[in-house]
Kinemage of the C-alpha trace (Angstrom):
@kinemage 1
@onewidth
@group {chain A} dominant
@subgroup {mainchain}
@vectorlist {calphas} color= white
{ca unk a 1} P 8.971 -60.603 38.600
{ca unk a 2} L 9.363 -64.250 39.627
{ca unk a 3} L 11.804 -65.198 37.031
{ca unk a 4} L 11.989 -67.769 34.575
{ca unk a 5} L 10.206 -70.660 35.741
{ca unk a 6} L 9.780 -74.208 34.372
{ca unk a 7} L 6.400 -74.468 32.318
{ca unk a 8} L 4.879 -76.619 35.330
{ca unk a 9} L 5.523 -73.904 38.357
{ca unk a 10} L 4.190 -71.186 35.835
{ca unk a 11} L 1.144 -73.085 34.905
{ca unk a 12} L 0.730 -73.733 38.956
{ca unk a 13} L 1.020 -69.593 39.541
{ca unk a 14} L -0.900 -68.504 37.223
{ca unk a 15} L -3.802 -70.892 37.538
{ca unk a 16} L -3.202 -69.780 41.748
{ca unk a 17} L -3.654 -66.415 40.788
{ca unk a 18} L -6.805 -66.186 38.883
{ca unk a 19} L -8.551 -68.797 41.479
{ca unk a 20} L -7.566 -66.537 44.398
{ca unk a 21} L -8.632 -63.858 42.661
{ca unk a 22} L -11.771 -64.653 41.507
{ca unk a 23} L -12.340 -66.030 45.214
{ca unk a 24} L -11.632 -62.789 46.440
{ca unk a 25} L -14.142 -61.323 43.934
{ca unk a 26} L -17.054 -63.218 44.687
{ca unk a 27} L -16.454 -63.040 48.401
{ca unk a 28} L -16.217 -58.938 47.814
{ca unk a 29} L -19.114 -59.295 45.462
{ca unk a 30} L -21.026 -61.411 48.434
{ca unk a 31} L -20.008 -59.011 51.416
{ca unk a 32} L -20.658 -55.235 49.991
{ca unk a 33} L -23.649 -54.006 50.767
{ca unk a 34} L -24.134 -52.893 46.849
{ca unk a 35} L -25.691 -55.244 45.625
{ca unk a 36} L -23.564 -57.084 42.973
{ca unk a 37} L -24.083 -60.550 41.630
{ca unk a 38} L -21.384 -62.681 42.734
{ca unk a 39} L -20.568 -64.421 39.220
{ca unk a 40} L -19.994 -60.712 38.180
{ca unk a 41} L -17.060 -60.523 41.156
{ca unk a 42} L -15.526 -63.705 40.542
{ca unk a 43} L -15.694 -62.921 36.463
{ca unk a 44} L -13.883 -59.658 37.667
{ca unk a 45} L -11.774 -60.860 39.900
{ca unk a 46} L -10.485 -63.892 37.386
{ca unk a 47} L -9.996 -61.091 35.056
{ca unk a 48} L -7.505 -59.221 37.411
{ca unk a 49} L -5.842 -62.391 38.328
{ca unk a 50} L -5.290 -63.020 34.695
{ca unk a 51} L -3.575 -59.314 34.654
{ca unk a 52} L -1.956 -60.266 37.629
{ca unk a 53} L -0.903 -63.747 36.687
{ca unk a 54} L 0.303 -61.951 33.696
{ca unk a 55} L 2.468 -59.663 35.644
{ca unk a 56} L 4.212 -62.189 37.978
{ca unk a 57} L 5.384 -64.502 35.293
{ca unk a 58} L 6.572 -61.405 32.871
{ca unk a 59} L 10.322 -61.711 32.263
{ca unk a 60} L 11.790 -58.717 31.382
{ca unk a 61} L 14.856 -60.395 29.732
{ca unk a 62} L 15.044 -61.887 26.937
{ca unk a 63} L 15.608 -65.646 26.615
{ca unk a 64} L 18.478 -65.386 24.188
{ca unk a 65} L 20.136 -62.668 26.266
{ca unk a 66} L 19.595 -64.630 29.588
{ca unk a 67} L 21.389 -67.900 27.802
{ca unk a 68} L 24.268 -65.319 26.926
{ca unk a 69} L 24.880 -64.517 29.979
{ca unk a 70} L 25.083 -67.649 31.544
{ca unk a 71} L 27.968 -69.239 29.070
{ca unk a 72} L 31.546 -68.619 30.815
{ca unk a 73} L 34.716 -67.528 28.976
């Protein structure tokens, strides 16, 4: 989705993601009135930030076919 990146912005969005995320879990986990632990909602919620990390810095394209492209004639 975001494209190739260099290593350091794709370490730097995908560490992001899973800290927001588990954030977000733990907060959810804190404010529901089930009664969840919240180390079980920020272990979920790193886990879909992982999937989500995962997702963002997919490239759908191939590396050798994206340096093809790129050389004129």
């Amino acid at each position: 989705m975001l494209g190739p990146l260099p290593l350091l912005y794709r370490c730097i969005v995908s560490v992001l993601a899973v800290v927001v995320c588990a954030g977000l879990g733990a907060w959810l986990a804190w404010t529901l009135p089930v009664q969840l632990l919240v180390q079980t909602g920020a272990v979920v919620g790193a886990a879909i930030g992982g999937v989500l990390a995962g997702l963002l810095l997919h490239d759908s394209e191939p590396r050798a076919q994206r340096l093809r492209q790129r050389r004129p004639h």
